[in-house]
VEXNUKOL-553120 format. One line per 8 residues: their letters; for each residue y, z, x negated of C-alpha. Coordinates in Angstrom, 1 decimal, always signed. Layout:
a> Y:Z:X; ...
This chain:
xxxxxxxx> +125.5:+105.8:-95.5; +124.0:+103.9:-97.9; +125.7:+103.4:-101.2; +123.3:+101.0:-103.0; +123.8:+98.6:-100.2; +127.4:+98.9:-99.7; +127.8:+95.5:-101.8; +129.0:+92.7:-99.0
xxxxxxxx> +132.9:+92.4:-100.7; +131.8:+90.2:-103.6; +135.4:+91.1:-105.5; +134.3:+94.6:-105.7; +130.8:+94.1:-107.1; +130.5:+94.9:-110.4; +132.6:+98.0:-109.8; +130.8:+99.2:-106.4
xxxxxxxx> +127.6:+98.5:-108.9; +129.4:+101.2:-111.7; +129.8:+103.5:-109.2; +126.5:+103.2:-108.0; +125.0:+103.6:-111.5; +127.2:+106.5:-112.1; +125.8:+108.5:-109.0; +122.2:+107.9:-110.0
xxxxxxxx> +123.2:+109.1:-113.4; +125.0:+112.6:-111.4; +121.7:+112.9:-109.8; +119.4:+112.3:-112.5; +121.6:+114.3:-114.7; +120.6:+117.8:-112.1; +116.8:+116.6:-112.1; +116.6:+117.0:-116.3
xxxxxxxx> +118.6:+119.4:-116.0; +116.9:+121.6:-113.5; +113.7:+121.4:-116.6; +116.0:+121.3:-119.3; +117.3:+124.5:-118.8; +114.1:+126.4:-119.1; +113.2:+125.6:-122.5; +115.2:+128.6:-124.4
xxxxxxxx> +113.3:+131.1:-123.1; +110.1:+130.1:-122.7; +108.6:+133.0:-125.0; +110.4:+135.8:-123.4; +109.4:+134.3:-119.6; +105.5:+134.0:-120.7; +105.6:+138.0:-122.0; +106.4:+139.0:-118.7
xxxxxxxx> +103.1:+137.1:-117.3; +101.0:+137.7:-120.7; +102.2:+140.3:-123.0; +100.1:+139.1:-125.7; +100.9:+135.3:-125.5; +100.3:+133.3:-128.5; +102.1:+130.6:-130.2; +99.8:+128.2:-128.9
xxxxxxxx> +99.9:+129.1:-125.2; +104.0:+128.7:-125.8; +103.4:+125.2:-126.8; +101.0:+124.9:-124.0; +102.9:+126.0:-121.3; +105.2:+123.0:-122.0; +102.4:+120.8:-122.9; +101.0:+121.2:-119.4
xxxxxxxx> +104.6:+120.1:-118.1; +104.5:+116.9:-120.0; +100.8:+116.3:-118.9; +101.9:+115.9:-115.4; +104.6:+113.2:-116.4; +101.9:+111.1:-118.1; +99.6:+111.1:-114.8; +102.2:+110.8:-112.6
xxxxxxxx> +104.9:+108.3:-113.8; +102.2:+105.3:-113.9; +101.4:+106.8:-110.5; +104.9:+106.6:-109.1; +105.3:+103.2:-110.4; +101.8:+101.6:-108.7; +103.4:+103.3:-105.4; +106.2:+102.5:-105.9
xxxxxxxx> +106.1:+98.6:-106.9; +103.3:+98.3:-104.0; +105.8:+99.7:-101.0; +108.7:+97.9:-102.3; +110.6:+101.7:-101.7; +112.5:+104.1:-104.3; +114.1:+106.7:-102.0; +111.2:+108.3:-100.7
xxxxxxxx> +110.0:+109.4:-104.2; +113.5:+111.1:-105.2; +113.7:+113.5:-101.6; +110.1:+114.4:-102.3; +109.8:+115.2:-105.7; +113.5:+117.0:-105.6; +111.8:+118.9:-102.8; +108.6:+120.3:-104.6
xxxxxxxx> +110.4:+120.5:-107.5; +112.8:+123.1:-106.2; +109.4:+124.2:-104.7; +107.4:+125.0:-107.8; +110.1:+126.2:-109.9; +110.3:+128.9:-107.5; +106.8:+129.7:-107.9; +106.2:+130.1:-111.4
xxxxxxxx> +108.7:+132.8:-111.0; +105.9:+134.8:-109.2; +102.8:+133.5:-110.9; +100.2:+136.3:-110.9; +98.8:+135.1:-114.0; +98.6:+132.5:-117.0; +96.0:+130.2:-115.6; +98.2:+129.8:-112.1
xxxxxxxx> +101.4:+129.4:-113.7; +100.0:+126.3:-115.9; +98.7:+125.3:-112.0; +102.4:+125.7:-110.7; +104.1:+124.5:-113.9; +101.9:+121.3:-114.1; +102.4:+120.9:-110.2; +106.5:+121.5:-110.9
xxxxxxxx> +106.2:+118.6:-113.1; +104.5:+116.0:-111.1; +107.2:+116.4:-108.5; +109.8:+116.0:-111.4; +108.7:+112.7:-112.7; +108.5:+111.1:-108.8; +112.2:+111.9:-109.1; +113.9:+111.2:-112.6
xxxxxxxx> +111.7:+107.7:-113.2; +113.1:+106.4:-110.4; +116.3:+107.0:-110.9; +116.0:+105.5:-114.4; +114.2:+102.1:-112.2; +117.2:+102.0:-109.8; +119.2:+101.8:-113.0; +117.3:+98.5:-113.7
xxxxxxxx> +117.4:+97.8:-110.1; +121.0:+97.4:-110.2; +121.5:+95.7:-113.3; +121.6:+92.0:-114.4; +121.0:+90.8:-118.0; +124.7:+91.3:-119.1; +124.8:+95.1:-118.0; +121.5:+96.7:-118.3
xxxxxxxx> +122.7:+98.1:-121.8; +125.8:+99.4:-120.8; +124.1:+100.6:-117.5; +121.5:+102.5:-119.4; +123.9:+103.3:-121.8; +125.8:+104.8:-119.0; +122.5:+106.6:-117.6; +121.8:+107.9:-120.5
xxxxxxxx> +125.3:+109.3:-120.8; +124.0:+111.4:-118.1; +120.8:+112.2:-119.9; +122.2:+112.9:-122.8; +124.2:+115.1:-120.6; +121.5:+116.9:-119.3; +119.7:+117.4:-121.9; +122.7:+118.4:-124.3
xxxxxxxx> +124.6:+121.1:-121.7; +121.7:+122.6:-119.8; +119.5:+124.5:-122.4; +123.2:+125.9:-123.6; +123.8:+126.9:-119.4; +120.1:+128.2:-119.3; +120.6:+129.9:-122.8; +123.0:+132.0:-121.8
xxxxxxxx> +121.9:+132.5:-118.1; +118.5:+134.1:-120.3; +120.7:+136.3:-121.5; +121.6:+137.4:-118.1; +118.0:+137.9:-116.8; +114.6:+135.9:-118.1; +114.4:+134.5:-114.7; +117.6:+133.1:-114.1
xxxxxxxx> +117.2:+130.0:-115.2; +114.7:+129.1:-112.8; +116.5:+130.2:-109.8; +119.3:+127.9:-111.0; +116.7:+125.6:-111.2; +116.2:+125.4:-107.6; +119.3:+125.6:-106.5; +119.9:+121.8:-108.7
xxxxxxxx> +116.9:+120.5:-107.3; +117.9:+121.8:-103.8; +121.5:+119.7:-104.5; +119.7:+116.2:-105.6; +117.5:+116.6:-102.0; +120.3:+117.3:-100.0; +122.6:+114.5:-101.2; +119.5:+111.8:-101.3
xxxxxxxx> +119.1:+112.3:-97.7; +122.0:+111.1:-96.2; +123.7:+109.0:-99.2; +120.5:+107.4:-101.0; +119.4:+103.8:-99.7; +117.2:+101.4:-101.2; +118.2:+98.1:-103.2; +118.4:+94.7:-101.2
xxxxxxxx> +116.6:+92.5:-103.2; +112.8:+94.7:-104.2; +110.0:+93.0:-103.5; +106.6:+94.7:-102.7; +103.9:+94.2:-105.1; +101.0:+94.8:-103.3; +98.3:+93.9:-105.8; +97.3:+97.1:-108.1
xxxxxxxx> +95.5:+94.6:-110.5; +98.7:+92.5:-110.7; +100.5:+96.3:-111.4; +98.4:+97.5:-114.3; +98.4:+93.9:-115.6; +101.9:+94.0:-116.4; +101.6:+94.9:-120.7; +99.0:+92.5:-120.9
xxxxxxxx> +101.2:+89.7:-118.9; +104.4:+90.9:-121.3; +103.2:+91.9:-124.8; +106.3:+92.3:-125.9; +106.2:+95.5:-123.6; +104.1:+97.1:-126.8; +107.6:+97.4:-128.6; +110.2:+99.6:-126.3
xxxxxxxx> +106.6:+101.2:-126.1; +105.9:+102.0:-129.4; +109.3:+103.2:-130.0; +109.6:+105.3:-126.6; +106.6:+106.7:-127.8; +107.5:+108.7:-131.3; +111.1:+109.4:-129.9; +109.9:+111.8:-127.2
xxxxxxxx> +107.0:+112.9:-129.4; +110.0:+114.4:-131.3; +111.5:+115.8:-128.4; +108.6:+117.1:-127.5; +108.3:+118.7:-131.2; +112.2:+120.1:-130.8; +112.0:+121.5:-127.3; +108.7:+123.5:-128.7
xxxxxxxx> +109.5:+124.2:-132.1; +113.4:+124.5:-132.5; +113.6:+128.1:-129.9; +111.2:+129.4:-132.1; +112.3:+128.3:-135.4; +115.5:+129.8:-134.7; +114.1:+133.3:-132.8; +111.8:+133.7:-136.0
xxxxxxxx> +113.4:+132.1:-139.4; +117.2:+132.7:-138.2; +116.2:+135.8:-135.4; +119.1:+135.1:-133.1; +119.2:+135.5:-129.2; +118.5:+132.5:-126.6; +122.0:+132.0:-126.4; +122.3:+130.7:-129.9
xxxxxxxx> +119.2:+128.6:-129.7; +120.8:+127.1:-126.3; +123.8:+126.4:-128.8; +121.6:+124.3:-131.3; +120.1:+122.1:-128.5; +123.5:+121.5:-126.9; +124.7:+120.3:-130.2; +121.9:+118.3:-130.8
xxxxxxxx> +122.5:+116.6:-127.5; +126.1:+115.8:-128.2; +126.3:+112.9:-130.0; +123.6:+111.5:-127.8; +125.6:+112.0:-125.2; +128.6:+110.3:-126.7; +126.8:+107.3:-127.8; +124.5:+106.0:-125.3
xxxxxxxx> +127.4:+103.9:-123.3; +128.9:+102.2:-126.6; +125.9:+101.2:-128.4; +124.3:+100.1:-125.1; +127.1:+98.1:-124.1; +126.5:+96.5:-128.1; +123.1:+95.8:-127.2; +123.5:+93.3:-124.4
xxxxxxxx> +126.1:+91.9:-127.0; +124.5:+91.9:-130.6; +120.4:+92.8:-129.5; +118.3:+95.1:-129.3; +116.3:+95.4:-132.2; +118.4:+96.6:-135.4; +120.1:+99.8:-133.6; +116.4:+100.6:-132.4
xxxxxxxx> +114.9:+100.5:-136.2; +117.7:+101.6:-138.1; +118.4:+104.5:-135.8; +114.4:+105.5:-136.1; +114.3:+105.3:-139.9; +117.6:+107.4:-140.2; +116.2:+110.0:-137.8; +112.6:+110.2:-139.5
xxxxxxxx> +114.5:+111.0:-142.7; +117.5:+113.9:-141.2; +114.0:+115.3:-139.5; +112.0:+115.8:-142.7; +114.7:+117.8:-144.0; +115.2:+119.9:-141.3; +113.4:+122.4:-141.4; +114.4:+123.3:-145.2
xxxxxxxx> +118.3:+122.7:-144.4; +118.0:+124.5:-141.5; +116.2:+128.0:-142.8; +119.2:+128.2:-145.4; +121.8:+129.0:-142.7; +122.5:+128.5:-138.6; +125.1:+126.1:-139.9; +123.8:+123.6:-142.2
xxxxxxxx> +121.0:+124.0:-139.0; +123.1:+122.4:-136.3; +124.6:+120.1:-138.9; +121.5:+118.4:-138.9; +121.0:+118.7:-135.4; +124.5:+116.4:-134.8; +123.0:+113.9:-137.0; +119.8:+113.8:-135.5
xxxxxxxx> +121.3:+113.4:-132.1; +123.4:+111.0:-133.5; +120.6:+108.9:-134.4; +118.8:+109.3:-130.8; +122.3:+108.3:-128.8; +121.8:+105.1:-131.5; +118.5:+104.4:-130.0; +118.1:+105.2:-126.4
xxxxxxxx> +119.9:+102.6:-125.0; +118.8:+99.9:-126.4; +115.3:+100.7:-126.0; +115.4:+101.3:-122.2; +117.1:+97.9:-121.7; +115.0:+96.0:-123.7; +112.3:+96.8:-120.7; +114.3:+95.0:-118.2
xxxxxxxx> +114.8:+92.2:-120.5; +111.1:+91.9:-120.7; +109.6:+92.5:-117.0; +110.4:+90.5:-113.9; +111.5:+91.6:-110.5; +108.3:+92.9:-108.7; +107.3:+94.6:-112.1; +110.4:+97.0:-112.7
xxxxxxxx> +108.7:+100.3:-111.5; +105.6:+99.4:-113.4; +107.7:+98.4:-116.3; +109.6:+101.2:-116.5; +106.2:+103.7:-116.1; +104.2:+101.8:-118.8; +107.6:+102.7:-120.7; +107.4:+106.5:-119.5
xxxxxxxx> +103.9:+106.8:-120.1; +104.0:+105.6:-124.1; +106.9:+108.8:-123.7; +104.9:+111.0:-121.5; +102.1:+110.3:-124.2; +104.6:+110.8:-127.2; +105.8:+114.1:-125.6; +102.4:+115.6:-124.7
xxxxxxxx> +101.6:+115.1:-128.2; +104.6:+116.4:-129.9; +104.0:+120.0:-128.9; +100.6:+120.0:-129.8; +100.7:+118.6:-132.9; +103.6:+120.3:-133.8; +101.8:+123.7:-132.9; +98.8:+122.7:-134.5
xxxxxxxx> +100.4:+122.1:-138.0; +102.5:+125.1:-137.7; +99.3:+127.4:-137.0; +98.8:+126.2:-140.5; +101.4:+125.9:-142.6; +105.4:+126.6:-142.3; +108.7:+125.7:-140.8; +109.5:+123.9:-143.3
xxxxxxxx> +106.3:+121.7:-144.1; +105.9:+120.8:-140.0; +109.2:+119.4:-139.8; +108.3:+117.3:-143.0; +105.1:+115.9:-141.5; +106.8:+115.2:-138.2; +109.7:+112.8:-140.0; +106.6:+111.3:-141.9
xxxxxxxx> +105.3:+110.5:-138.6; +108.6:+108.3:-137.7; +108.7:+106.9:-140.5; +104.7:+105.3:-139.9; +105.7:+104.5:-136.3; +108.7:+102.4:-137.5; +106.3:+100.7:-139.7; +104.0:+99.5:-136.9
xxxxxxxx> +106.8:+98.4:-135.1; +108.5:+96.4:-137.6; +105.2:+94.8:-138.3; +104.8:+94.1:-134.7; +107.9:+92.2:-134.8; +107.5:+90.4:-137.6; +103.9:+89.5:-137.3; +103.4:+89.4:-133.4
xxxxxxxx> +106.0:+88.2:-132.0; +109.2:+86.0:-132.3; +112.2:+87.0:-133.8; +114.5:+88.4:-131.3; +116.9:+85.7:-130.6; +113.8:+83.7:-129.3; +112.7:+86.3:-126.6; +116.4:+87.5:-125.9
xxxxxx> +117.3:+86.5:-122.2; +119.4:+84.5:-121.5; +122.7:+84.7:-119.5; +123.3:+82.7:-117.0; +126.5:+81.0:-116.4; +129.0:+82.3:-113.6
């Protein structure tokens, strides 16, 4: 059966299209999750291989992760746009996925679990980038907002519900989360199988010079870019930073930190499908720059609200998620307004590779400052760092290109 195919009764279209979206949303949402979930325990898992682990190797551990998304996703998308195919990369990267989460379970020692946690990662990214290009896939220019913003529902509840779920199954036994992690992985291969097709209309792209050609041929890629770029550079910076901050300023248990990253994926969850569906109504652009500058500011205080009390902590949290769920949508569906056809895969890794960038850096820098100064300072610099980012895009738009109504695509006419 093959249900992104299933599209011959043209009355039922646009909701056999929903439904579609909404499955590759369910199965995306087990992929992030089946990663998502390890991130509150990442110090107590690395004692049991290293004893003596630093803060660095913490950061590391994750940074590694992220590495493998940045080499990978443009991967995935050259093979991907060249073969004209999309299911192939979901069963295999489920499958070593479920693989090497199993493995790092047993590594014998630091070196080989980076080896098993980068490999773990490059399986991911075959998988969750394209489920995000079948979003595109399936979506015309009046519904890849909504669609996104309906993917990102998923995302956001992902990324919301499964460090609270890995939180408290820490609590139950350091590896636990991992094994859950398989099992979710196991789920997304099993289902693919029999129920995952691929879309009627792709067309191969068999040039690779033509593939990495694609920002140059659409330089108005440079701006979901720029701003994919800084938001998962914060992620990045939270997933690394918040467990600790709240283990060493606040000293609770993983539980409570899986708390704090639910809540901060709440509102995001909540908001991708309205103010995506906005975007293909009102643009693009001024939910993407507001929502940037309101989260560089909520983020330089952090740090200082949230060492006062748990509290005023996931206060800011909300907001900040608030701010992302504002953002997210918008910013993925400005891609698709951008690239054509044959470049969707390669669109959409460009995209992920500004992010894999932005959240391979995040860590590091974060860790870096923090080896240096405090909680409270770190989480300063990093909103400083949104706020420069915003500036470079804004001057982009103003100075590079045309205002948005002149590069906004058109609809065509029923």
């Amino acid at each position: 059966m093959n249900l992104l195919n299933n599209n011959k009764n043209k009355e039922n279209f646009k909701q056999v299209r929903s439904l579609h979206v909404i499955f590759l949303g369910f199965l995306g949402m087990l992929t992030i999750a089946s990663v998502g979930m390890l991130h509150t325990n990442v110090k107590e898992f690395l004692v049991t291989i290293n004893p003596s682990v630093s803060t660095f190797q913490i950061s590391f551990y994750d940074t590694v992760l992220y590495l493998s998304y940045l080499i990978f996703g443009i991967i995935t998308g050259i093979i991907s746009d060249r073969l004209g195919k999309r299911k192939i990369f979901i069963v295999v990267g489920s499958a070593g996925s479920a693989i090497f989460s199993g493995l790092l379970t047993i590594s014998p020692n630091y070196g080989i679990l980076l080896l098993f946690r980068f490999l773990q990662g490059t399986f991911t990214v075959l998988a969750w980038q394209t489920f995000m290009t079948l979003i595109m896939d399936l979506s015309s220019s009046k519904t890849r907002g909504r669609n996104m913003g309906i993917f990102g529902t998923f995302l956001g509840i992902s990324m919301g519900m499964s460090p609270l779920v890995g939180g408290f199954l820490a609590d139950t036994g350091v590896y636990m989360p991992y094994y859950i992690a398989i099992i979710l992985n196991g789920i997304v291969f099993l289902i693919s199988i029999p129920f995952l097709g691929e879309p009627e209309d792709l067309k191969k792209n068999p040039s690779i010079i033509r593939n990495l050609s694609v920002v140059p041929n659409n330089p108005k890629l440079i701006i979901p870019l720029t701003f994919n770029f800084i938001d998962r550079f914060h992620i990045g910076f939270i997933l690394f930073a918040l467990p600790l901050f709240i283990l060493e300023v606040l000293d609770l248990d993983p539980s409570m930190r899986g708390i704090a990253l639910a809540i901060f994926g709440l509102p995001f969850i909540i908001l991708q499908y309205p103010f995506g569906k906005l975007s293909d109504k009102y643009g693009r652009y001024i939910p993407l720059i507001l929502g940037s500058i309101g989260y560089g500011i909520i983020l330089s205080f952090t740090g200082m609200i949230g060492s006062l009390k748990f509290t005023y902590l996931v206060i800011a949290l909300f907001v900040l998620g608030s701010f992302s769920g504002i953002t997210a949508p918008p910013n993925m569906a400005l891609v698709a307004d951008i690239v054509k056809t044959e470049d969707r895969a390669m669109g959409m890794s460009f995209f992920n590779l500004a992010g894999n960038l932005g959240i391979v850096l995040g860590p590091v820098i974060g860790g870096i400052i923090l080896s240096n100064s405090n909680y409270i300072r770190t989480f300063m610099w990093m909103g400083i760092l949104e706020f420069l980012v915003v500036i470079v895009g804004i001057v982009l738009l103003r100075f590079r290109f045309k205002k948005e109504k002149d590069i906004k695509v058109q609809i065509p006419a029923n």
